[in-house]
N, C-alpha and C positions, 0 to 999 in steps of 0.2 A: 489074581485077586483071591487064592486058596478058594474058590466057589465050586460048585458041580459044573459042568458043562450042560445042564438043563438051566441052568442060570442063562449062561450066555444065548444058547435058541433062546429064551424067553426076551431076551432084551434085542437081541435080531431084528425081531418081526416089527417093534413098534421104532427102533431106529432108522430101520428101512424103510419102515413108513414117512417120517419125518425128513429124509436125505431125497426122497423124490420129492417132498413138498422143495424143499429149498435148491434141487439140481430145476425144477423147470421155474421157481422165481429168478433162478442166475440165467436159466435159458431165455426168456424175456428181455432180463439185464444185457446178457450180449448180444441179441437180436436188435437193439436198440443201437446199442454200440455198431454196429454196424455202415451206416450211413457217417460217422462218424468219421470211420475208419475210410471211407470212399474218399470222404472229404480231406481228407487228411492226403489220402493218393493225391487227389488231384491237382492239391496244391503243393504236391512235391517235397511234405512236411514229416520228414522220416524221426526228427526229433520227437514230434507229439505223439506221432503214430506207435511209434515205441513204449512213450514213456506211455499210454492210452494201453495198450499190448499188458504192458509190464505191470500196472494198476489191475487191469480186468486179471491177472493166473495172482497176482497177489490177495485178490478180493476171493477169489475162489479156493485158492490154498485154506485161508485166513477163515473161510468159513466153513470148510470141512475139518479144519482143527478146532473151531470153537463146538461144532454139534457135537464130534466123537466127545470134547473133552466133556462138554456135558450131559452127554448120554450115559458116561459113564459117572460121571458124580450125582445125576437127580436118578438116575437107575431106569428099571421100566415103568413105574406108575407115576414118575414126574412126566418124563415123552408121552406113557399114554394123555396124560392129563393135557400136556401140551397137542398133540394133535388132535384131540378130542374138544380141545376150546375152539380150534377154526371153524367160522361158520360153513354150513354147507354149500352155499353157494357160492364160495370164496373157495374151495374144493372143487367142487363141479367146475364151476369156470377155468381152474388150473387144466382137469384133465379132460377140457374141452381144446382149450388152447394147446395144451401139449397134444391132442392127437391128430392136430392143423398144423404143428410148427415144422413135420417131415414135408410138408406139402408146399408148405413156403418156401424151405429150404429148397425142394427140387427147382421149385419155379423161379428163382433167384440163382440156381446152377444152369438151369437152360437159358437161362436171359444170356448169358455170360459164353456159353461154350457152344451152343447150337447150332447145327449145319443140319440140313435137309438129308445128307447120304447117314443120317443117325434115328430117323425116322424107322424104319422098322425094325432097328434094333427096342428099342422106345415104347412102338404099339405090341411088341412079342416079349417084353417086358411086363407088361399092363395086362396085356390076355393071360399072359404066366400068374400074376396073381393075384387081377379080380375074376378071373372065368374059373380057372383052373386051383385055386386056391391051394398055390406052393409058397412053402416058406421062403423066408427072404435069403437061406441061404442057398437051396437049393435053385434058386434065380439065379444068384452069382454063378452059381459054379454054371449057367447056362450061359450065361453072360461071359466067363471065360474062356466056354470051348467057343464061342462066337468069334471072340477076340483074336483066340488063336488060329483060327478056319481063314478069318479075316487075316492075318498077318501073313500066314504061309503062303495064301493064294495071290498078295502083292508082292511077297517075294520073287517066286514064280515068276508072275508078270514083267517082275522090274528084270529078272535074268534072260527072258526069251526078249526084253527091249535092247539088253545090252547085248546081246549076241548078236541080236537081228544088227543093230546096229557096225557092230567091228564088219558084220559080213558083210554088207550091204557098203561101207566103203572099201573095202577089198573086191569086189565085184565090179565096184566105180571103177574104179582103177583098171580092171584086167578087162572089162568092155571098153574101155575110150581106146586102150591099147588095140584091141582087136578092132574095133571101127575106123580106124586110122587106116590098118593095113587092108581092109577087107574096101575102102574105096576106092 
């Protein structure tokens, strides 16, 4: 747009501001959608479920192409003026709900995947980052030497079952033969 690039920081901050109001009103929207989408499983209705699918990344496309386009035609004192007219507790309440909606989400993944042998991987997650206050990523990367401590030692397992196994009927065999002669 031949501008300085203190232009664009300038118009950044209040864009960005505006793109998390409207990423957790669509985060609601398909929070909502959700039950919908169960429903649609359970009735084995891959048609709606799609075309449901296909509506929600078209409503989300569709609306991160209308904020860019108009953040860049009203500039930054139209955005400012737009997120400075929402009330404040129409604000508050967004970023109350968005910092509840990781928490639904978990509780909505455990409903779904939960086994008890995932239990202390779970509580040594939770002690990692409300005792110990580590970042979420440095969780993962605990959570993947976990994964991997865990995979190699079933490995392991599974190869001392297969051995035990081939040995233990080749032993079958060469004691029925020796107990045959030995009576």
């Amino acid at each position: 747009m031949n501008q300085k690039p203190a232009i664009g920081v300038a118009l950044a901050v209040p864009i960005s501001m505006l793109a998390v109001v409207v990423w957790n009103l669509l985060k609601f929207w398909f929070t909502t959608n959700v039950e919908i989408f169960d429903r649609y499983i359970d009735q084995r209705n891959l048609r709606k479920f799609n075309r449901l699918w296909w509506i929600q990344m078209g409503v989300y496309i569709f609306t991160y192409f209308i904020l860019a386009f108009l953040a860049v035609l009203l500039g930054t004192h139209g955005i400012k003026a737009f997120v400075t007219s929402i009330p404040k507790p129409l604000l508050s309440g967004l970023t109350v709900a968005a910092g509840m909606l990781p928490a639904v989400g978990m509780g909505m993944l455990l409903k779904f995947v939960w086994n008890i042998e995932f239990l202390p991987f779970f509580i040594a997650g939770f002690v990692l980052a409300a005792y110990l206050k580590l970042p979420i990523m440095a969780i993962s990367l605990f959570g993947v030497v976990f994964g991997l401590v865990m995979f190699f030692i079933d490995r392991h397992i599974n190869e001392v079952k297969k051995s035990n196994s081939l040995s233990t009927t080749n032993n079958v065999n060469s004691d029925d033969e020796g107990d045959f002669f030995n009576d």
